[in-house]
N, C-alpha and C positions, 0 to 999 in steps of 0.2 A: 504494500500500500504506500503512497505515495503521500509525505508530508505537506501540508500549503507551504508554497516555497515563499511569501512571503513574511508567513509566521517564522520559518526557520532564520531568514535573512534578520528580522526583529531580535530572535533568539542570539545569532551570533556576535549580533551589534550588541544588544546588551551586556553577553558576556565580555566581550571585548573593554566595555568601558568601564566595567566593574574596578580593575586595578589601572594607575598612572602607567603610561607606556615608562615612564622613566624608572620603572620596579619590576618589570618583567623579567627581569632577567631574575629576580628573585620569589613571583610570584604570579600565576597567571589564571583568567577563569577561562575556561573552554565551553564548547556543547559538543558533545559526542553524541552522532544522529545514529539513531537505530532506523528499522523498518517502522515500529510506530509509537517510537518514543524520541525524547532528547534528553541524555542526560547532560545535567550541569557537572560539571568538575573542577577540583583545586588541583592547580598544577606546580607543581615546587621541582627545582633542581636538586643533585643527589647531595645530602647534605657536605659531604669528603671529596664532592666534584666527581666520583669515580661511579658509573653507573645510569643506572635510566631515570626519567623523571619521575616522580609519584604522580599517581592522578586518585585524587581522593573524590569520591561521588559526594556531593554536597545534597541533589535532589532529582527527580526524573519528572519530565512531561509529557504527560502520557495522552495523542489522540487519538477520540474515537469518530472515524468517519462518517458509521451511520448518524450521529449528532453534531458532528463538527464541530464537537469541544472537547479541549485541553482538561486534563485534570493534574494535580501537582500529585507527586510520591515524598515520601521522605527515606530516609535508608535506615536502616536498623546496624545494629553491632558488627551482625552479622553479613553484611553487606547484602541483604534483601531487601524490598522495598515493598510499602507497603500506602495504600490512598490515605492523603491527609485529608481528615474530616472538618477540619479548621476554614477551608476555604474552600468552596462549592465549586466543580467545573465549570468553566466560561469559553467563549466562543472569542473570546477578546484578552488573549496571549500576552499582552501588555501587560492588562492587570494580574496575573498571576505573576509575571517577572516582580510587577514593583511588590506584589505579597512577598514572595520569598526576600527579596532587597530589604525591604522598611519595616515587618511585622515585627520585628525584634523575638522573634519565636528561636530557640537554642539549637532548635531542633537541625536547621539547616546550618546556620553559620557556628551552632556553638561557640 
């Protein structure tokens, strides 16, 4: 299935602007596009310089076509994920980015 390419375009722009370009080299947000999700990720260098980056999943976006709405995930310990019931699926991609951004909820940014 196929993502609305301009909700993903929204998605990459946001992550992109989350961290100063002038900190990337120390810190960066991504989307990793599935077939019918995006996840958000924290992207850090190896801490000893020696190795791959981390990608820590911060949240997932999950759409449903028959509806044509986004719903947020949160991730567990276990790196499962699981619907946050905090904030109702929306057809409008925007506002769940700035939920996850502004809600001050632990759950995503801890």
């Amino acid at each position: 299935m196929a993502l609305p390419e301009t909700d993903l375009h929204r998605i990459h722009l946001w992550a992109r602007e989350r961290v100063p370009e002038h900190l990337w080299d120390q810190v960066k947000v991504e989307a990793d596009v599935g077939d019918r999700h995006v996840d958000i990720v924290e992207v850090r260098p190896p801490w000893d310089g020696v190795g791959e980056h981390t990608r820590f999943p911060i949240a997932r976006l999950r759409y449903t076509k028959a509806s044509g709405q986004w719903a947020i995930y949160w991730r567990d310990r276990n790196l499962k994920f699981h619907e946050y019931k905090r904030k109702r699926p929306s057809k409008n991609i925007q506002s769940l980015l700035d939920y996850i951004d502004t809600s001050g909820d632990p759950i995503f940014w801890g």
